[in-house]
C-alpha positions in Angstrom: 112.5 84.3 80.4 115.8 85.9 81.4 116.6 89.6 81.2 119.4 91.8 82.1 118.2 94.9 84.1 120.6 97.5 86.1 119.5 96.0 89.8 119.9 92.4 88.9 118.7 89.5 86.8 114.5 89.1 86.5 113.3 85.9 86.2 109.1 85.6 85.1 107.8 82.6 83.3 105.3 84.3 81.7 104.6 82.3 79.3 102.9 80.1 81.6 99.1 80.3 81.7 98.7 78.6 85.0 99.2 81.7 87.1 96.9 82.5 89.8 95.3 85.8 89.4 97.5 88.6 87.0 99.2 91.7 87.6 102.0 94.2 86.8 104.1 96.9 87.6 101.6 99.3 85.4 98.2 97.5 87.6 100.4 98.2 90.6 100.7 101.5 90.1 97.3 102.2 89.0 95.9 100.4 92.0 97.9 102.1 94.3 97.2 105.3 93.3 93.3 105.0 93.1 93.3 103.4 96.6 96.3 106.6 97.6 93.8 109.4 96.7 90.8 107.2 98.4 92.6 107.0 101.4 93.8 110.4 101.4 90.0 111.5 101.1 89.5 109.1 104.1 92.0 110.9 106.5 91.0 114.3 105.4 87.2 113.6 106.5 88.2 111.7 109.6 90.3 114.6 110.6 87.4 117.3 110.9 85.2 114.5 112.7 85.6 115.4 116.3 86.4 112.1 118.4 87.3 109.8 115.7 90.9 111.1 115.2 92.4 107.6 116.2 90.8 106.0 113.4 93.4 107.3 111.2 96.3 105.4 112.4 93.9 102.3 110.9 93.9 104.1 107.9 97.5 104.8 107.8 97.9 100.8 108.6 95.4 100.1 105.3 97.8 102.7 103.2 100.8 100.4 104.1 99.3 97.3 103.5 97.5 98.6 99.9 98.8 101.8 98.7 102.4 101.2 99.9 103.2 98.0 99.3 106.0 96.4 97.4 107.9 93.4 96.6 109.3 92.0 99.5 113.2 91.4 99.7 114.4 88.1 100.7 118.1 86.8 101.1 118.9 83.2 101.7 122.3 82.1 102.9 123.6 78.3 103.3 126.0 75.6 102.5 125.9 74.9 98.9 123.5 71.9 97.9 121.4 72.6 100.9 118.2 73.7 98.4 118.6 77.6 98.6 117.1 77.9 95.0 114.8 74.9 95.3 112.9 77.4 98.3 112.7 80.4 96.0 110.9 77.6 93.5 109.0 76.4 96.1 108.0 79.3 97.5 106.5 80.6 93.8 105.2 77.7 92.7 106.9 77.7 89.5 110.8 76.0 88.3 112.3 79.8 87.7 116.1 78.7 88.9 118.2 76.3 88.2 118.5 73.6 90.8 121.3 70.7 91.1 121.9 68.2 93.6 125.9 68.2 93.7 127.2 71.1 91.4 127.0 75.0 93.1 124.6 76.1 90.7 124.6 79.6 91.7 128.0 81.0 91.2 128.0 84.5 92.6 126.0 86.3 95.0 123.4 87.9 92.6 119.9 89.9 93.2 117.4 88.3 91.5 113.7 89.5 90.6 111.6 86.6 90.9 108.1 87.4 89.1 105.5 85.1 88.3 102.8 86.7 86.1 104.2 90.4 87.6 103.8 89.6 91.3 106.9 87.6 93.2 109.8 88.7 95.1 113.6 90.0 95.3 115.3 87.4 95.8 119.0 87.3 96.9 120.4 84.3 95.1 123.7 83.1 96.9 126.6 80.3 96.2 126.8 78.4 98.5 129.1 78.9 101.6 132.3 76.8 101.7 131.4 76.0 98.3 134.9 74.4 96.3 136.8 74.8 99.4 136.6 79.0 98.8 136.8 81.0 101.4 136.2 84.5 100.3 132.6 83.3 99.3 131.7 84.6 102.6 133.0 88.3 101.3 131.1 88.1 98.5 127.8 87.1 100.0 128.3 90.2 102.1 129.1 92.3 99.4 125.9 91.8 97.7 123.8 92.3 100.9 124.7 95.4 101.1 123.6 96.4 97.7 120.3 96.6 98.5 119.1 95.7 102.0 117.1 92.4 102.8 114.0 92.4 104.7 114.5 89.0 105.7 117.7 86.7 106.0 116.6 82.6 106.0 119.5 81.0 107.3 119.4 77.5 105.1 120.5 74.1 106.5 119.9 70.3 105.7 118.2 68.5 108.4 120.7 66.2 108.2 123.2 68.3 109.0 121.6 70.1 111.3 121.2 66.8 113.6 125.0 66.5 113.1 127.2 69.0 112.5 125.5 72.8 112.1 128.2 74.9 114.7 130.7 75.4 111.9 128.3 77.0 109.1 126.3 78.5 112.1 130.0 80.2 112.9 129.9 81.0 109.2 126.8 82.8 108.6 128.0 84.7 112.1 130.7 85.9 110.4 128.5 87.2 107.2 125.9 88.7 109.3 128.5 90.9 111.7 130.3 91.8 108.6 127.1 93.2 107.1 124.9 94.6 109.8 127.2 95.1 112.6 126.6 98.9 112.7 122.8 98.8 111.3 120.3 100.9 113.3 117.4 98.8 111.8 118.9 94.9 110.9 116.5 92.3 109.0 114.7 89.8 110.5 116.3 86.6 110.9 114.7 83.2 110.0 116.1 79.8 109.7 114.9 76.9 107.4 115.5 73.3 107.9 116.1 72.0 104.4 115.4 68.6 103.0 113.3 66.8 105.9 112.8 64.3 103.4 116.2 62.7 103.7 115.7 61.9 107.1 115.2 58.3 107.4 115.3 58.3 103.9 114.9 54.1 104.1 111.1 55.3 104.3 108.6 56.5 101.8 109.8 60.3 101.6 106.6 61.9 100.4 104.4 63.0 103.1 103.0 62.5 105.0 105.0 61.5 107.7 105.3 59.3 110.3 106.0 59.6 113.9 109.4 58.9 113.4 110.3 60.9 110.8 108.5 63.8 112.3 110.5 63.1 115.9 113.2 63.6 113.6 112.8 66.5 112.2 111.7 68.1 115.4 115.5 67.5 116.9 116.5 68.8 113.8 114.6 72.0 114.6 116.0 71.9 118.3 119.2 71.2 117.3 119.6 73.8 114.8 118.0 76.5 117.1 120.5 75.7 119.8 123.5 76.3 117.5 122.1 80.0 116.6 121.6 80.5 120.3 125.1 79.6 121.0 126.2 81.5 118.2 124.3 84.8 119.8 122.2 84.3 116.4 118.4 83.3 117.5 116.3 83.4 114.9 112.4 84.4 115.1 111.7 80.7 114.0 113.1 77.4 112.9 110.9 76.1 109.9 111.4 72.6 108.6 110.5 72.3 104.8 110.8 69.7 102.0 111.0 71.5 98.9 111.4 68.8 96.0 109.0 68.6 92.9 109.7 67.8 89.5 106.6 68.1 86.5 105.8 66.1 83.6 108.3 68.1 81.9 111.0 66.8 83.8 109.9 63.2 84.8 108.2 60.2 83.9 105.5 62.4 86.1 104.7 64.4 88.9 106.7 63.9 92.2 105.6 66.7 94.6 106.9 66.4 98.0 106.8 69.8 98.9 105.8 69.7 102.8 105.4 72.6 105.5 106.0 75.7 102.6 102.6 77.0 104.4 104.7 77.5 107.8 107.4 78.6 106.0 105.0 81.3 104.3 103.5 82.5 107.6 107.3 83.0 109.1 108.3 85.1 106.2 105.2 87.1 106.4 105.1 87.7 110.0 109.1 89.0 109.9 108.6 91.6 107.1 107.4 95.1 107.4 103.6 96.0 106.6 104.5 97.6 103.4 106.2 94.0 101.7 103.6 91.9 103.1 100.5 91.7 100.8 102.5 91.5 97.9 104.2 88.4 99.5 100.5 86.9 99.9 100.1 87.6 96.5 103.2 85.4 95.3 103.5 82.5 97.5 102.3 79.7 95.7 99.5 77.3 97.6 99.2 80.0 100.4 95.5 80.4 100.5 95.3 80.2 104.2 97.9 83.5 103.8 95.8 85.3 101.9 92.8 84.6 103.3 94.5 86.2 106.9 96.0 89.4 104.8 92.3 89.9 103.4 90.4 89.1 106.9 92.6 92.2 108.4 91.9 94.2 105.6 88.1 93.8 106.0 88.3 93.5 110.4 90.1 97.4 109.5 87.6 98.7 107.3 84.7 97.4 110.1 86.1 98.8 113.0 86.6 102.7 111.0 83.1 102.0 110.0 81.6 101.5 113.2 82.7 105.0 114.6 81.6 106.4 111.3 78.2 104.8 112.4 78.3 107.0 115.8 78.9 110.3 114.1 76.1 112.3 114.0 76.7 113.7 110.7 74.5 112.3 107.8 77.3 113.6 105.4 79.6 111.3 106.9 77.7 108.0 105.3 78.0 109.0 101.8 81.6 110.6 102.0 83.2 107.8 104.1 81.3 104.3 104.2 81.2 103.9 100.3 85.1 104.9 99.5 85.9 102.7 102.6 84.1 99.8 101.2 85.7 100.3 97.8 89.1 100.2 99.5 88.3 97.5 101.4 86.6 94.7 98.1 89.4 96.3 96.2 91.8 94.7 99.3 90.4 91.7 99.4 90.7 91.4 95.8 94.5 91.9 95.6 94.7 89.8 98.1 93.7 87.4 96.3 96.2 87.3 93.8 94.3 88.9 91.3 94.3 92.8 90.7 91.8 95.3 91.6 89.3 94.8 88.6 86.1 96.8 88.3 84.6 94.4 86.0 85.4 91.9 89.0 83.7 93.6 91.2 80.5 94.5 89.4 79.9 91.2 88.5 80.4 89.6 92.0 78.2 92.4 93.6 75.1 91.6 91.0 75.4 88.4 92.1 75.0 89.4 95.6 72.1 91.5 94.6 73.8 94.8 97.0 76.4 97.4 96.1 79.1 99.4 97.3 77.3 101.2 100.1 75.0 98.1 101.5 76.5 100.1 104.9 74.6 103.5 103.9 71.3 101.1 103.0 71.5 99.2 106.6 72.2 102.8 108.0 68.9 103.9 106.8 67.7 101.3 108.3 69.0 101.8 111.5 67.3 105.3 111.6 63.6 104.0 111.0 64.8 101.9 113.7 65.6 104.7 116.0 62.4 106.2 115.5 60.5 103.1 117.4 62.7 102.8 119.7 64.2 106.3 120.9 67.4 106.7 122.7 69.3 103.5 121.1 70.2 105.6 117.9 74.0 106.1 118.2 74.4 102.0 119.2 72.1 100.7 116.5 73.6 102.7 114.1 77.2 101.9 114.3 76.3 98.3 114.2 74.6 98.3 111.5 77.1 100.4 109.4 79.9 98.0 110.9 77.5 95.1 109.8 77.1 96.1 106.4 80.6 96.4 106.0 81.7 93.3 107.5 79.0 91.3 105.5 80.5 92.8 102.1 84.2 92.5 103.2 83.5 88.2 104.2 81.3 87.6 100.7 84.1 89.7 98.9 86.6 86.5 101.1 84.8 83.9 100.2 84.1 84.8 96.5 87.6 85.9 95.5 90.1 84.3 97.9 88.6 81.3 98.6 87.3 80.9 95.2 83.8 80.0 96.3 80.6 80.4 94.0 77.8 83.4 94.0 75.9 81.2 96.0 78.5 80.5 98.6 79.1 84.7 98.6 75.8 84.7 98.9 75.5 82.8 101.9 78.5 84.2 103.7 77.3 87.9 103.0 73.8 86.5 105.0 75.2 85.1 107.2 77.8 87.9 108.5 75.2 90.2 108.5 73.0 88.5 111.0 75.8 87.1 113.2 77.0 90.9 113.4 80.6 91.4 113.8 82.5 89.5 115.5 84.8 90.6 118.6 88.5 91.1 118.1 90.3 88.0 118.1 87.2 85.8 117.3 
């Protein structure tokens, strides 16, 4: 389906019933503003809890990645043909732009809003540079970026031509970045993708995986096209190699699907943008489970570590006002994490299963405190683990059930065994 809006062209297949998860900009905003006013709540108690003050700037971290995210804003630039809108294909998991192997197919500098069942990206769709022997292409690639600014700029460029020839378009996306950001106090992060690894050796088989040759290919490839940005006084954060070419039944005799490394590519997008684009990004990458899984982990290592200096405080008040919303914020996390959109429903049934609900922390709390009474002096210490516990054990069975698609039984399991393994330290 294509649309005219005022900030650019949107593109969402939604006729497609193949989407992972569901969402849109009405669930957004509901979301957001349930887990707003829980979070809110959250500060506000923290605040009057002497010694736990620095817990807030986790909860300010959870309201950017939940109640202030957004689409991320991604702007590609390259030499036409290099497979600039084959990426943002790739990258959803779905055939939203036109692709061609010889002809520019994209024929001005456009914004684009990519959305796949409501959740995708912005995507700034660019012709390609020295494409038809035009030089003022360049001029208007910048003049689009500075309608609305990117988070990210991928610097596109076959393999091929990376191994070969890259310090003339390296000197050409120099030009377009100093035009654009020369005087910006706050510039986008800069990634470059090796396009079309495939064609490398292309005698060989060139659907992956690969071997040693080809892959000692495309690791000069990398090299090579990470010294030219270097020279250029362009580094990049990182130099990804991808293969981006699939066709469907629709298109072909069958499916062909050499897409190869998008998962890298994924994690280098992720890891430039700013907390408040980034679980939305999890959400719309195609095939990026490993992603999601990593945005939903941090979500639920947060939540923990606030609940386990909730578990110190001395105030019984503290369980009932704090643990339970945090736990809410946290499944409801994990959930759009997932893909899918915080759901009630969801939830419900996925804690019957489990046989606990929200506020299994307050229950192993109470716990702790008979505890305390047999063995005086270890209340503070037994306490916060098991309300850290209790948390941790929801937020990994929430993981495993919704993000890793895995059964009751497997949720089951995981909840058992996080809760007698205990937490885990940071970084383990």
């Amino acid at each position: 389906m294509l649309s005219s809006r005022g900030r650019g062209t949107v593109v969402d297949p939604a006729a497609s019933n193949d989407i992972v998860g569901y969402s849109s900009q009405m669930h957004m905003s509901a979301d957001r503003d349930d887990t707003e006013v829980a979070l809110d709540q959250l500060s506000e108690i923290l605040l009057r809890i002497p010694g736990v003050q620095p817990l807030v700037q986790d909860v300010n971290e959870l309201r950017g990645l939940l109640s202030g995210r957004r689409m991320p804003r991604l702007a590609i630039i390259g030499r036409r043909g290099c497979g600039k809108s084959s990426l943002a294909n790739a990258l959803l998991g779905a055939q939203v732009l036109p692709v061609g192997a010889v002809d520019d197919t994209t024929r001005e500098a456009t914004w684009v809003e990519i959305r796949r069942g409501g959740i995708g990206f912005d995507w700034l769709d660019t012709p390609g540079l020295r494409a038809g022997g035009k030089p003022e292409r360049g001029a208007e690639v910048a003049r689009a970026l500075r309608e609305r600014d990117p988070d990210v700029w991928l610097f596109a460029m076959k393999a091929t031509q990376a191994l070969h020839e890259p310090a003339t378009d390296v000197s050409e996306m120099k030009s377009v970045w100093d035009d654009v950001v020369r005087d910006s106090p706050h510039p986008p992060a800069r990634l470059a993708v090796a396009m079309k690894c495939d064609e490398l050796h292309a005698a060989t088989l060139r659907a992956p995986p690969y071997e040693p040759e080809r892959l000692a290919a495309v690791t000069r490839a990398v090299d090579a096209l990470r010294v030219a940005l270097d020279a250029a006084a362009l580094p990049a954060r990182a130099v990804v190699p991808v293969v981006t070419y699939w066709r469907d039944a629709a298109d072909a005799d069958g499916v062909l699907d050499w897409r190869w490394n998008l998962d890298a590519m994924a994690d280098a997008i992720y890891d430039a943008l700013p907390v408040g684009a980034r679980l939305e990004t999890a959400r719309a990458f195609a095939n990026a489970t490993a992603l999601r899984r990593r945005v939903a982990m941090r979500i639920v290592r947060a939540c923990s570590s606030v609940a386990m200096v909730i578990g110190m405080t001395p105030l019984p008040i503290a369980d009932l006002f704090i643990l339970a919303p945090l736990q809410s914020v946290m499944i409801s996390g994990v959930m759009l994490a997932s893909g899918r959109r915080a759901d009630a429903r969801l939830a419900a049934e996925w804690m019957t299963g489990l046989g606990v609900n929200v506020g299994a922390g307050v229950a192993f709390r109470e716990i702790a405190r008979a505890a305390v009474r047999l063995v005086p002096g270890l209340g503070g210490s037994i306490s916060a683990a098991i309300a850290a516990t209790g948390t941790w054990a929801l937020g990994v069975s929430a993981v495993k059930y919704f993000v890793d698609g895995g059964s009751l039984e497997d949720a089951r399991s995981a909840f058992e065994k996080a809760r007698h393994d205990g937490v885990p330290p940071a970084g383990g």
